[in-house]
C-alpha positions as CSV (number, residue, x, y, z in Angstrom):
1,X,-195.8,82.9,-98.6
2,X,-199.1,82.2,-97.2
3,X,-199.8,80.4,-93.9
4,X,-201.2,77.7,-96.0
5,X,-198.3,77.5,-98.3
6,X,-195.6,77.7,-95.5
7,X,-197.8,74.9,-93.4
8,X,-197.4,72.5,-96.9
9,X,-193.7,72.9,-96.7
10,X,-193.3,71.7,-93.4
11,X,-195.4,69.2,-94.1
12,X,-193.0,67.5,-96.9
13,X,-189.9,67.9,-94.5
14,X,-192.0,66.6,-91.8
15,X,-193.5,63.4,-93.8
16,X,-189.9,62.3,-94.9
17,X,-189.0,58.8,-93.7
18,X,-186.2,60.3,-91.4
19,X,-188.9,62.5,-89.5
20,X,-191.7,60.1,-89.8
21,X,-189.5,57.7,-87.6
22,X,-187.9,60.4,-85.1
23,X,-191.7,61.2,-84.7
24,X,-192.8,57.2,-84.0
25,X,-189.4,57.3,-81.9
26,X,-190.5,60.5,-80.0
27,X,-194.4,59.4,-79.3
28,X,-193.2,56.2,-78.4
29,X,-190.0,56.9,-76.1
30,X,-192.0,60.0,-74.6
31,X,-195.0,57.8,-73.4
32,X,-192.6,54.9,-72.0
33,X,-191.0,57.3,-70.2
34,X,-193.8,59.2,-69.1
35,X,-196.4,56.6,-67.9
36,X,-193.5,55.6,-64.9
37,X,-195.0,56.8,-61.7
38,X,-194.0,60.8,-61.2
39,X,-192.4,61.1,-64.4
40,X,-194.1,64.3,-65.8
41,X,-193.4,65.7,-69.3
42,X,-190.8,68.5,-67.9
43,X,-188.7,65.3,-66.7
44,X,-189.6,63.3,-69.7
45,X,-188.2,65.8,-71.7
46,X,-185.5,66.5,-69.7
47,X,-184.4,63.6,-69.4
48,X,-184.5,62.5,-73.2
49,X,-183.2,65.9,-73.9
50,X,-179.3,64.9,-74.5
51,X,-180.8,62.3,-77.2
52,X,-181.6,64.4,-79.9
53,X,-178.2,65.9,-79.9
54,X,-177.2,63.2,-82.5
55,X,-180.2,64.7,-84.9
56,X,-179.9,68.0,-87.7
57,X,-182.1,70.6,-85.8
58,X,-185.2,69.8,-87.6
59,X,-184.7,65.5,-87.2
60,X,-184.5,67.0,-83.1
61,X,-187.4,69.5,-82.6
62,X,-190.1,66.7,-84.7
63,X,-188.5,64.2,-82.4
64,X,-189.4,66.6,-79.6
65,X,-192.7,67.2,-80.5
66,X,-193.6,63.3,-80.0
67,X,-191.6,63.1,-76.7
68,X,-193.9,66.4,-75.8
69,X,-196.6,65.0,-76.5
70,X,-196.1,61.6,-75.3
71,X,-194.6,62.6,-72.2
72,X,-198.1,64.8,-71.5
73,X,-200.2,61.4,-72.4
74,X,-198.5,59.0,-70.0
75,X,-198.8,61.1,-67.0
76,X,-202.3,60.7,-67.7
77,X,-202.2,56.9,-67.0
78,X,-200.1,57.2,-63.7
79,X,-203.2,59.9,-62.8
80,X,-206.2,57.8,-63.5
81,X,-204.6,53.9,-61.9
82,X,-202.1,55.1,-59.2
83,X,-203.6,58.2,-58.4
84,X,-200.5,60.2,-59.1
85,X,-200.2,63.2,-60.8
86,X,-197.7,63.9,-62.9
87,X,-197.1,67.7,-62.1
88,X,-199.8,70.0,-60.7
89,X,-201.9,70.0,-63.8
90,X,-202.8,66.6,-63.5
91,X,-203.9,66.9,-60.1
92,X,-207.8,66.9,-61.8
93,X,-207.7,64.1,-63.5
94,X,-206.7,62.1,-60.0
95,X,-209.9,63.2,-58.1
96,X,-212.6,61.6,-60.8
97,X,-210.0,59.5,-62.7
98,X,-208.7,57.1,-60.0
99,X,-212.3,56.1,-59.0
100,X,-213.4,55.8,-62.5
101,X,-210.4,52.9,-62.2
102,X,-211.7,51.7,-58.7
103,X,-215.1,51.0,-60.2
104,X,-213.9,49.2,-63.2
105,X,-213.9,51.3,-65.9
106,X,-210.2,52.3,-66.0
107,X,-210.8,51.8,-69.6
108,X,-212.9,54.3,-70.1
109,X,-210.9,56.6,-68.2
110,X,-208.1,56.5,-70.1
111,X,-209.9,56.7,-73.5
112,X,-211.0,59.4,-72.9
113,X,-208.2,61.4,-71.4
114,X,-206.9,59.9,-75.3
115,X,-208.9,61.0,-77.9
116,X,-209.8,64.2,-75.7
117,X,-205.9,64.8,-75.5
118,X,-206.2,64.4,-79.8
119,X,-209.3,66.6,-80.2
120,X,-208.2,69.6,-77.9
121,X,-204.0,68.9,-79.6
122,X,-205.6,69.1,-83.1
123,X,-207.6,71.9,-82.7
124,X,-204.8,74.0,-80.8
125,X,-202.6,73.4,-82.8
126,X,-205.0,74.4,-86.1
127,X,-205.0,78.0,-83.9
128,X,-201.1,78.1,-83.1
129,X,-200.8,77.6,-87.2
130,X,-202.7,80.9,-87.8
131,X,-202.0,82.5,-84.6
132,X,-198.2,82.4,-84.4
133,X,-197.4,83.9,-88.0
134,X,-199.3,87.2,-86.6
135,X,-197.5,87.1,-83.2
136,X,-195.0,87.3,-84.2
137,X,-195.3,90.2,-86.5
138,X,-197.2,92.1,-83.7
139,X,-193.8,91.1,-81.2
140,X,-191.3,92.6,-83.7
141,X,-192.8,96.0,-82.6
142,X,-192.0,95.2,-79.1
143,X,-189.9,97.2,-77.2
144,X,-187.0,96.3,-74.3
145,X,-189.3,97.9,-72.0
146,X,-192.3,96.4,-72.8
147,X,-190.1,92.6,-73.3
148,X,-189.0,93.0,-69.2
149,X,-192.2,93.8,-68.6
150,X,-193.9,90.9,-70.2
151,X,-190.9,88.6,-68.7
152,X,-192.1,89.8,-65.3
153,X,-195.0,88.8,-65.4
154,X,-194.9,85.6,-66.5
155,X,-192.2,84.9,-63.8
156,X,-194.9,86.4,-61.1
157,X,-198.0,84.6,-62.5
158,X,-195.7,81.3,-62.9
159,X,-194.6,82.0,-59.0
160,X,-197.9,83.0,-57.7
161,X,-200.3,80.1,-58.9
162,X,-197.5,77.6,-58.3
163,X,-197.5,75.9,-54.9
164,X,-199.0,77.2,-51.6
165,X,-196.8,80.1,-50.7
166,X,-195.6,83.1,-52.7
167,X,-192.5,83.5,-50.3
168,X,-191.3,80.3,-51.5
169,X,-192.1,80.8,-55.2
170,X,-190.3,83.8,-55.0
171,X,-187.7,82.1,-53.1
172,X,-186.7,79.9,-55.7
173,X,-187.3,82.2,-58.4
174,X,-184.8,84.5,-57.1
175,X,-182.6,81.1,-56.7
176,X,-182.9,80.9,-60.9
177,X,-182.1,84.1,-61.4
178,X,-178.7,83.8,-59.7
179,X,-178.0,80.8,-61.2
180,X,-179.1,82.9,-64.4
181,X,-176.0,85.4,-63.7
182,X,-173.1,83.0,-63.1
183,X,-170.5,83.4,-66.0
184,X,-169.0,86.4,-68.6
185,X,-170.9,89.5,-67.9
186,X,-171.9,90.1,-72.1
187,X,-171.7,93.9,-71.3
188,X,-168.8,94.5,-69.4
189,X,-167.1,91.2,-70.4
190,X,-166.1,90.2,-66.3
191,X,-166.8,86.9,-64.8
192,X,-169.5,87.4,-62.3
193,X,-170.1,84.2,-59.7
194,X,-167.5,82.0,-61.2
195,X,-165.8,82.2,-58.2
196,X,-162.3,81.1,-60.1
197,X,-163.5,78.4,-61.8
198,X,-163.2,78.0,-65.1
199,X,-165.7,76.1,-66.3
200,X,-168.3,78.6,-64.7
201,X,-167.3,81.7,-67.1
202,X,-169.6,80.2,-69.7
203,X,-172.3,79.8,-66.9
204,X,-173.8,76.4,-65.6
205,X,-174.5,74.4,-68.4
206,X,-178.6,74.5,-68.7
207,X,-178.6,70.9,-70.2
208,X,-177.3,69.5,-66.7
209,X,-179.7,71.9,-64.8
210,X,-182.3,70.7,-66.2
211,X,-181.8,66.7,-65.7
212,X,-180.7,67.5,-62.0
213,X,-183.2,69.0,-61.1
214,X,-186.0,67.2,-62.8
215,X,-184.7,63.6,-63.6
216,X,-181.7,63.4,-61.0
217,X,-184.1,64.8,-58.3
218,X,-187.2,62.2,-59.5
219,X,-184.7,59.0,-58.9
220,X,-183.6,60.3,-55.7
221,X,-187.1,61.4,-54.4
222,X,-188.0,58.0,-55.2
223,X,-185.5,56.2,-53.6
224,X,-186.4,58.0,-50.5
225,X,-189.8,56.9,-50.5
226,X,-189.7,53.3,-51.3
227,X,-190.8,52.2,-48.1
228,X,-194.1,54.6,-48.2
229,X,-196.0,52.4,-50.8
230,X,-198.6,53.5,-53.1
231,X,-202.3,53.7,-53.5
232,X,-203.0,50.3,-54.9
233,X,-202.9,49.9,-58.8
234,X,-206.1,49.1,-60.4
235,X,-205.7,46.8,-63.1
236,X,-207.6,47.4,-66.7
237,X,-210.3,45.3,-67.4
238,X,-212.6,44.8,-69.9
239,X,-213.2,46.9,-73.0
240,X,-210.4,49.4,-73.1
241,X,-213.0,52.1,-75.2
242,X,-216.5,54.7,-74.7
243,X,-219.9,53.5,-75.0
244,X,-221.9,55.8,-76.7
245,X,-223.5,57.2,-73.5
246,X,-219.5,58.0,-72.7
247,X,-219.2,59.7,-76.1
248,X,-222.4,61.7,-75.2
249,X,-221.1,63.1,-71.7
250,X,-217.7,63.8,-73.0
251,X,-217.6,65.9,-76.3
252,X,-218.9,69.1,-74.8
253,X,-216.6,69.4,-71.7
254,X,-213.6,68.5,-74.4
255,X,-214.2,71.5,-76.3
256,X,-215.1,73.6,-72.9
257,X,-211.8,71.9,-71.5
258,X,-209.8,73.4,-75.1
259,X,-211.8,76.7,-74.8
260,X,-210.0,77.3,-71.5
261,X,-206.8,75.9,-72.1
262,X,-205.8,77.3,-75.2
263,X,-206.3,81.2,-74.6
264,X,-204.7,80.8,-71.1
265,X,-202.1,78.8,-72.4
266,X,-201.1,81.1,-74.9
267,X,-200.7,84.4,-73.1
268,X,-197.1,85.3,-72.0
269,X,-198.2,84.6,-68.0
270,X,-200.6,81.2,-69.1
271,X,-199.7,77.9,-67.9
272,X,-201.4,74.3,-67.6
273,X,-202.8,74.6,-63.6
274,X,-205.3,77.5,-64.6
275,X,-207.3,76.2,-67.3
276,X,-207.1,72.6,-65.7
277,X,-208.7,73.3,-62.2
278,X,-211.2,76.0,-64.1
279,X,-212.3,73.4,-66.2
280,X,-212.7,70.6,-63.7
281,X,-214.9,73.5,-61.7
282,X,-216.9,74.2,-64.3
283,X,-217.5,70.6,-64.6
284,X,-218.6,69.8,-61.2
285,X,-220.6,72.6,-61.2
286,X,-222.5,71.4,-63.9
287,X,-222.9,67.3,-63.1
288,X,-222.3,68.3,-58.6
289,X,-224.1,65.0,-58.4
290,X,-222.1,62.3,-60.0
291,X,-218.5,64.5,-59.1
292,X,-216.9,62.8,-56.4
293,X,-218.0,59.2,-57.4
294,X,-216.0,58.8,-60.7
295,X,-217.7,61.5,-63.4
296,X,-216.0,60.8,-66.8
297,X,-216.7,64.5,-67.5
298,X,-213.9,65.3,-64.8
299,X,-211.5,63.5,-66.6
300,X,-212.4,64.9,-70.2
301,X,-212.4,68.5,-69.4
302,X,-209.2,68.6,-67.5
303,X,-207.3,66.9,-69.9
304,X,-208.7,68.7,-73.2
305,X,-207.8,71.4,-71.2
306,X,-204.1,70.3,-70.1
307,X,-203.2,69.8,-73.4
308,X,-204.7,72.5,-75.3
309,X,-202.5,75.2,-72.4
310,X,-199.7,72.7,-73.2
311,X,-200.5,73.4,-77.2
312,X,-200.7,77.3,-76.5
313,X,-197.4,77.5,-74.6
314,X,-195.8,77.2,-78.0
315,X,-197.4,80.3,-79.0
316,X,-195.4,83.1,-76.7
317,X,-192.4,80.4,-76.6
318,X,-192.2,80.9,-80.6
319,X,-193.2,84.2,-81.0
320,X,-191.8,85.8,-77.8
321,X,-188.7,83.2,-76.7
322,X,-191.2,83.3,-73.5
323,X,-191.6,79.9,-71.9
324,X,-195.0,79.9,-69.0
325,X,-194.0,76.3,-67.7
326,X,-191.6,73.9,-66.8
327,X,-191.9,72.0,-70.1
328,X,-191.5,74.8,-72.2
329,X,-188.2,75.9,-70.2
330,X,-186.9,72.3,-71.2
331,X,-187.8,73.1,-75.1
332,X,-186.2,76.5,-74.7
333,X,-183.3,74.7,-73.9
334,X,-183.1,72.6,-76.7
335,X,-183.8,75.5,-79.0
336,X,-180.7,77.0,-77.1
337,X,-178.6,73.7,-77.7
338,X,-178.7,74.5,-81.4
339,X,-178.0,77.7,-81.5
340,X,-181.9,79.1,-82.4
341,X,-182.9,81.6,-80.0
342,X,-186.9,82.0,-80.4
343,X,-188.5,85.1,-80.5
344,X,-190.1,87.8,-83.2
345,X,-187.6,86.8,-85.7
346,X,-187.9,83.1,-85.4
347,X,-190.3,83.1,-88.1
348,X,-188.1,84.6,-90.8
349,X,-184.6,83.1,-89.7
350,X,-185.9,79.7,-89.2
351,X,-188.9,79.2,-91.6
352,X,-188.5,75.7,-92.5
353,X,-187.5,74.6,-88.8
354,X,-190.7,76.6,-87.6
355,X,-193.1,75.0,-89.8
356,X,-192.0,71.5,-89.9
357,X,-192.3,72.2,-86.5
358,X,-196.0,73.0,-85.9
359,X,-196.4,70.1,-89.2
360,X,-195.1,67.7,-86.8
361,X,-197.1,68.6,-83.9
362,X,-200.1,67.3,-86.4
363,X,-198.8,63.8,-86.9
364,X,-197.4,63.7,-83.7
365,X,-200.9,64.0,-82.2
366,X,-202.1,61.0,-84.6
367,X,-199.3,59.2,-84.0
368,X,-200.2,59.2,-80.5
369,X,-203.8,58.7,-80.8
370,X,-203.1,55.3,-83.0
371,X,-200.4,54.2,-80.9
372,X,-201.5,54.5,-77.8
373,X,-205.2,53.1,-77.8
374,X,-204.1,49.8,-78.8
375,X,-201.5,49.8,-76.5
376,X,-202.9,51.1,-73.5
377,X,-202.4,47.5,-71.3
378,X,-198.5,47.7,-72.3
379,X,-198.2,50.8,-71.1
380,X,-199.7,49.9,-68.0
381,X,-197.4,46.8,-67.2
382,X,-194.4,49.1,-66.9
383,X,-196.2,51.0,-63.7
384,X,-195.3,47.2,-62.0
385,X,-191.5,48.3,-62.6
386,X,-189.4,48.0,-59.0
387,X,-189.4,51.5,-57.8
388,X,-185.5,50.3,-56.9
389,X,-184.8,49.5,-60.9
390,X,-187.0,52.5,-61.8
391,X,-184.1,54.7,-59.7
392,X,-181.3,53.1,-61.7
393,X,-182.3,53.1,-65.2
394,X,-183.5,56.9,-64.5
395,X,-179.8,57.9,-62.8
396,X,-178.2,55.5,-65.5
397,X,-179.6,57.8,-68.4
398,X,-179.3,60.9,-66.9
399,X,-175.4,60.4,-66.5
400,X,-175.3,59.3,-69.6
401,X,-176.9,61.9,-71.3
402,X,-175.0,64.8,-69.4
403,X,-171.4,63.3,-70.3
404,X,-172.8,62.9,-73.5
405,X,-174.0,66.6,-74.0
406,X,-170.8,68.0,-73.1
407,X,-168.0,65.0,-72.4
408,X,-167.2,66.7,-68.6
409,X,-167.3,65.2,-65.6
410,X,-168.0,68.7,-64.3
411,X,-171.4,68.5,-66.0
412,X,-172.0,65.1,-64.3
413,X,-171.6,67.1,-60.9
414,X,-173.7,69.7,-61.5
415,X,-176.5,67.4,-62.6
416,X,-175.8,65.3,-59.2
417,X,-175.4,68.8,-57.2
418,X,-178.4,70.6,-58.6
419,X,-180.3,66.8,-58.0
420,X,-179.9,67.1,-54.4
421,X,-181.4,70.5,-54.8
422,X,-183.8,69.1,-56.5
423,X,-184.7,66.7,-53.6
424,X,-184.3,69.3,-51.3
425,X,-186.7,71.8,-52.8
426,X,-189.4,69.1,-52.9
427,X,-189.3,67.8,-49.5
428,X,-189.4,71.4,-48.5
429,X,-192.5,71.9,-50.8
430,X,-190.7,75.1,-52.7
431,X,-191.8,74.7,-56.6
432,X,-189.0,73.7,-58.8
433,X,-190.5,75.2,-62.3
434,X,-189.6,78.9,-61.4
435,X,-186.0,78.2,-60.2
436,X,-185.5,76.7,-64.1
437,X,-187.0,79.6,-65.8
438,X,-184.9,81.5,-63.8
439,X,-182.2,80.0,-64.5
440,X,-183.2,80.3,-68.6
441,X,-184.7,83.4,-69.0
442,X,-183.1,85.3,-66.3
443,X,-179.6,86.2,-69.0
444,X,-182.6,87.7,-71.6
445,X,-185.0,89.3,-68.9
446,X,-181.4,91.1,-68.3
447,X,-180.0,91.8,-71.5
448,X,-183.9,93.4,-72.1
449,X,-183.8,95.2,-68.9
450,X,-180.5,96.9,-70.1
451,X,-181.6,97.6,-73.4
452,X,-184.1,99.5,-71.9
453,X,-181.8,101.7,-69.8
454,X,-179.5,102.6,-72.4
455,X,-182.4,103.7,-74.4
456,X,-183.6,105.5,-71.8
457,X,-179.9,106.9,-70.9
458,X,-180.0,105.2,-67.3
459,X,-183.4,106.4,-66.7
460,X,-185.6,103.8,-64.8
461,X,-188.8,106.0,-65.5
462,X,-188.6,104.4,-68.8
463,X,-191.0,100.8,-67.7
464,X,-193.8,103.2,-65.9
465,X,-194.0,106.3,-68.4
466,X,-194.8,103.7,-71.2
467,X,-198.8,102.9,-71.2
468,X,-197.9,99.2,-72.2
469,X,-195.3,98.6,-69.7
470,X,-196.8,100.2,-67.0
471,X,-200.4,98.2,-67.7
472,X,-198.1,94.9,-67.6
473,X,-196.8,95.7,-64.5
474,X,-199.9,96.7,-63.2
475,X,-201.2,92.9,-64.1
476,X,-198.6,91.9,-62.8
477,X,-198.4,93.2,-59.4
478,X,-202.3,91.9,-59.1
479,X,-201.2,88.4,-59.8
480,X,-198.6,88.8,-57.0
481,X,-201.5,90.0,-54.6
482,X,-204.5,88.4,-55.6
483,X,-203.5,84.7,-54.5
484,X,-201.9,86.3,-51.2
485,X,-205.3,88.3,-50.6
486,X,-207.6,85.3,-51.3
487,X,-205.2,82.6,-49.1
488,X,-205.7,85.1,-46.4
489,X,-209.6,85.0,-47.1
490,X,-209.6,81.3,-47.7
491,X,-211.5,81.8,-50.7
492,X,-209.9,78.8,-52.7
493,X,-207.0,76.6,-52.6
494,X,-204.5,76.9,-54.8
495,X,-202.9,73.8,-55.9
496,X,-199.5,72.7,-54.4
497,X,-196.1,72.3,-56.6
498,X,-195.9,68.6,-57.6
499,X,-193.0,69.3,-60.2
């Protein structure tokens, strides 16, 4: 079938009452959850993650595809009226998007971070539609050589670019990784860092991971600074829209914004922080006058651009079971949850899920546009929730949703546990998003790595006499240094791990 004709298919599984309401439910829930102050998507989704567990797999992922979406919108609001980012992408949209709101047009702020959310979405995802189908032809090719290779690297460029040291990055990507090994060896069938116990043979359930250290470690990081205080909340006042002269300052850096985030976004080592702080540059660069002071242009770009790299993610998550970011680690899990493993064959095992899938990122993306203009000032009442009540409700669902996922106390402790880790990590400033990927992709980057071996008959040789490998490890050792040379030069700043 053609793209066309597969995208129509997924579109009449996708418009069915059922998925039309787990979409509303998704957009809705997601943004809810993701305008409360620090609540990024990666914790939105993680924390809504046991929810869908009551859903067929396809009821679950277009449900997903709202929460993703909405989750990415409301960190958006928290940016522009509490000046708090969400995670390190959002980081942009704070430095002209807070005194936009200071100077009364909070309005206009969020508008635009809106429809330029919709425009760089729809036409990301138009790409992804005839992208992916050819990824992943081109990925069934791919060799266990090259696959380690390409894992490497995005677990260097993820490390590298996020937060202010590479030892730490490494640090807690190393962590992952050994949380990655606990359980039944699949090879040689022995239990490796179970330490006796038996509910570690089948590894640490990813599902709790991922709320401990996102959701769990978000209440608790909030509870420990309730007695900091804020930035004042600007209230929204006034038209809640663009002028025309708003409209004229904003479409081009949209499209810039997309242009960067989509490409970067969809390469195996992309990510959100990239496109977001090359955009914002650009930007400034281009308007140096009014940057500084409130530029609506500095809230456009970045956040075309956040969510077009958000968009591309999908691409070497589908195509290559690859996630570049925190958020797609937490969809990789809920692929994993059901069984579906992404990757080259994805898109013949799983047609229908795969399409109604990249259908329902379309309507999702409406569905957020309509629903959240209108509704902008009710989102914004829930940033006056008690930060004590905020804690609760968060720990509340997060214990709920582990016991539900699994019905074990066990899981509830290693939510709690790997919550204090959580707390831990951040105080310390280590980055949290490459322990998790670690801890997902570290079982295939191994399974690969092995593959490659016995191919090889034990022979290491094997990633540096292939050209492909050996240029992805080449890229990848220059992402390592390049960030470590330039600190050292204090050339730029690289943006510190939020999430």
């Amino acid at each position: 079938m053609s793209v066309l004709a597969n995208l129509l298919d997924g579109f009449s599984h996708a418009l069915s009452l059922q998925n039309l309401l787990l979409g509303l439910l998704g957009v809705t829930v997601g943004t809810l959850v993701g305008v409360l102050p620090g609540l990024g998507p990666a914790t939105t989704i993680a924390l809504l993650l046991p929810l869908t567990l009551v859903f067929d797999p396809i009821g679950a992922f277009v449900m997903f595809a709202g929460i993703y979406y909405g989750g990415m919108y409301g960190g958006s609001t928290t940016a522009i009226l509490l000046n708090i980012p969400g995670e390190t992408a959002s980081i942009p949209t704070t430095l002209e998007g807070y005194p936009m709101a200071r100077r009364g047009r909070a309005g206009a702020a969020l508008a635009t971070a809106a429809i330029g959310s919709f425009v760089a979405g729809t036409i990301s995802t138009v790409v992804i539609t005839f992208l992916a189908p050819g990824m992943s032809a081109i990925a069934k090719s791919i060799q266990p050589a090259e696959y380690f290779s390409i894992m490497v690297l995005a677990f260097v460029t993820v490390t590298s670019l996020m937060g202010d040291s590479v030892v730490r990055g490494m640090s807690s990507l190393f962590l992952g990784l050994a949380i990655g090994l606990v359980g039944i060896d699949q090879m040689t069938g022995q239990p490796r860092l179970a330490f006796g116990v038996p509910e570690l043979y089948e590894g640490l359930p990813v599902v709790a991971l991922a709320v401990g250290l996102f959701a769990v470690a978000e209440a608790v990081s909030t509870a420990a600074q309730r007695h900091q205080g804020t930035p004042p909340k600007v209230e929204v006042s006034g038209r809640v829209g663009m002028s025309r002269d708003d409209w004229r300052r904003s479409w081009k850096p949209w499209l810039r914004g997309t242009a960067f985030g989509l490409p970067i976004g969809s390469l195996p080592a992309g990510g959100a922080e990239l496109p977001t702080f090359l955009s914002y540059n650009v930007e400034k660069r281009l308007n140096p006058d009014e940057f500084g002071k409130g530029a609506i242009e500095g809230v456009a770009g970045p956040e075309a651009a956040n969510n077009a790299a958000f968009s591309g993610v999908l691409v070497p998550l589908l195509t290559l079971g690859i996630p570049t970011s925190a958020t797609a680690s937490m969809l990789l899990i809920a692929f994993q949850i059901y069984n579906v493993q992404p990757g080259p064959q994805l898109f013949d095992q799983q047609p229908t899920l795969v399409w109604t899938l990249i259908a329902s990122l379309y309507i999702g993306n409406v569905m957020l546009l309509v629903l959240n203009l209108p509704l902008i000032r009710l989102w914004v009442k829930l940033l006056s929730v008690p930060a004590a009540l905020l804690t609760a409700a968060i720990l509340t669902f997060a214990t709920l949703g582990v016991y539900a996922t699994g019905q074990s106390v066990f899981e509830i402790l290693v939510a709690y546990g790997f919550g204090l880790v959580g707390f831990v990590m951040r105080r310390a400033r280590y980055p949290v998003a490459p322990l998790i990927l670690g801890a997902v992709l570290g079982p295939l980057m191994e399974v690969q790595f092995r593959r490659a071996l016995a191919f090889s008959e034990g022979d290491p040789s094997v990633f540096f006499t292939r050209p492909v490998s050996l240029a992805i490890l080449v890229v990848a050792a220059a992402c390592l240094a390049g960030p470590v040379i330039l600190r050292r030069k204090g050339r730029i700043a690289l943006p510190e791990a939020i999430d």
